[in-house]
C-alpha positions as a Markdown table, in Angstrom:
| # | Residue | x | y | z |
|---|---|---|---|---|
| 1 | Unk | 0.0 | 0.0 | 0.0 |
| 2 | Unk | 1.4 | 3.2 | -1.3 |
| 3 | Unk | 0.5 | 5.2 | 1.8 |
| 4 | Unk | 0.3 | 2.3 | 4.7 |
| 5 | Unk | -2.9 | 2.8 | 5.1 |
| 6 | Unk | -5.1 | -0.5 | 6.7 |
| 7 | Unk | -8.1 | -0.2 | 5.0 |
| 8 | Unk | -8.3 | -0.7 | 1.4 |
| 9 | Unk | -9.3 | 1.8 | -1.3 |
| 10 | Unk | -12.9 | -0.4 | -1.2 |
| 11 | Unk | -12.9 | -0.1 | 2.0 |
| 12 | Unk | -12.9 | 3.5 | 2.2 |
| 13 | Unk | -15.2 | 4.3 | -0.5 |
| 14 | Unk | -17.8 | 2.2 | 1.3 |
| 15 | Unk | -17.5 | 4.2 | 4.5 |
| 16 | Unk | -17.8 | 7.0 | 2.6 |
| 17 | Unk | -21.0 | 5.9 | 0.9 |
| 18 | Unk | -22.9 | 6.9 | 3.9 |
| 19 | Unk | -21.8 | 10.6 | 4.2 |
| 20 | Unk | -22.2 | 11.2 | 0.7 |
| 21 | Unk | -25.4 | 9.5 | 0.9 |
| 22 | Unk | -26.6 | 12.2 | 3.6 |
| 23 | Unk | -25.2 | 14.9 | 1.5 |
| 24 | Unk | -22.2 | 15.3 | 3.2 |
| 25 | Unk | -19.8 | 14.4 | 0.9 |
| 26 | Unk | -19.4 | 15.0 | -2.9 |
| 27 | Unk | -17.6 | 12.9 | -5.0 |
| 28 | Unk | -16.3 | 13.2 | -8.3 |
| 29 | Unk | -14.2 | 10.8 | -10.6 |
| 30 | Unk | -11.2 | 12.3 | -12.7 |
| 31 | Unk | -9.9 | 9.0 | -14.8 |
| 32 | Unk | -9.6 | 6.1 | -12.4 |
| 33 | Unk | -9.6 | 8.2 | -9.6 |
| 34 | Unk | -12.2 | 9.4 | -7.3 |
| 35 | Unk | -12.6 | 12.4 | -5.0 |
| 36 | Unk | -14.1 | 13.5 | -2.4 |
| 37 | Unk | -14.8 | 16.6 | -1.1 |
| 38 | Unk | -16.8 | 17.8 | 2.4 |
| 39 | Unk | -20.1 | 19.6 | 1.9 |
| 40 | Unk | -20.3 | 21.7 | 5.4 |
| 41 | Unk | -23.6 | 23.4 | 4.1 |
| 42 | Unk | -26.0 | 20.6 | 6.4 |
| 43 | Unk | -24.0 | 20.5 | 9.3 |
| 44 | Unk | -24.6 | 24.5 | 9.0 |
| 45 | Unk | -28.2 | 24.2 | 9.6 |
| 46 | Unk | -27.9 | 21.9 | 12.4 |
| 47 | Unk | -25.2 | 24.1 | 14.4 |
| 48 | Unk | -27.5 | 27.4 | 13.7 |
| 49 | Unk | -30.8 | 25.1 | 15.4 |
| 50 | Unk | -28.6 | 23.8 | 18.1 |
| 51 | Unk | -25.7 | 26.5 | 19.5 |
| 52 | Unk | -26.2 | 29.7 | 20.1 |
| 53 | Unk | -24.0 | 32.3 | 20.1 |
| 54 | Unk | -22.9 | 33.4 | 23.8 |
| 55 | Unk | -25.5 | 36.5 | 24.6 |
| 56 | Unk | -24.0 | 37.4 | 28.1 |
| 57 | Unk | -22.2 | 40.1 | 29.4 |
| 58 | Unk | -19.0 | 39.7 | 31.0 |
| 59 | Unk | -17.8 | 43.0 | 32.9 |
């Protein structure tokens, strides 16, 4: 394995079948390769539902 990793390629892209599944994670082929990029924008409307920004005063 070019980069020691201990999962294989197959491996990986099955893991990563859920996230992208959930919109999480784009993927895009270039030749025999594919990549995948993270899609924050979900995760955005969850964190702007659940924390708030810190509204009290410190003196």
């Amino acid at each position: 394995m070019k980069h020691q990793l201990s999962m294989s390629r197959q491996a990986v892209s099955q893991h990563l079948a859920v996230p992208e599944a959930a919109g999480l994670v784009e993927t895009r082929r270039e030749g025999r390769y594919k990549f995948h990029d993270l899609t924050p924008s979900p995760l955005a409307r969850s964190a702007e539902r659940w924390i708030k920004p810190d509204t009290s005063e410190t003196s």
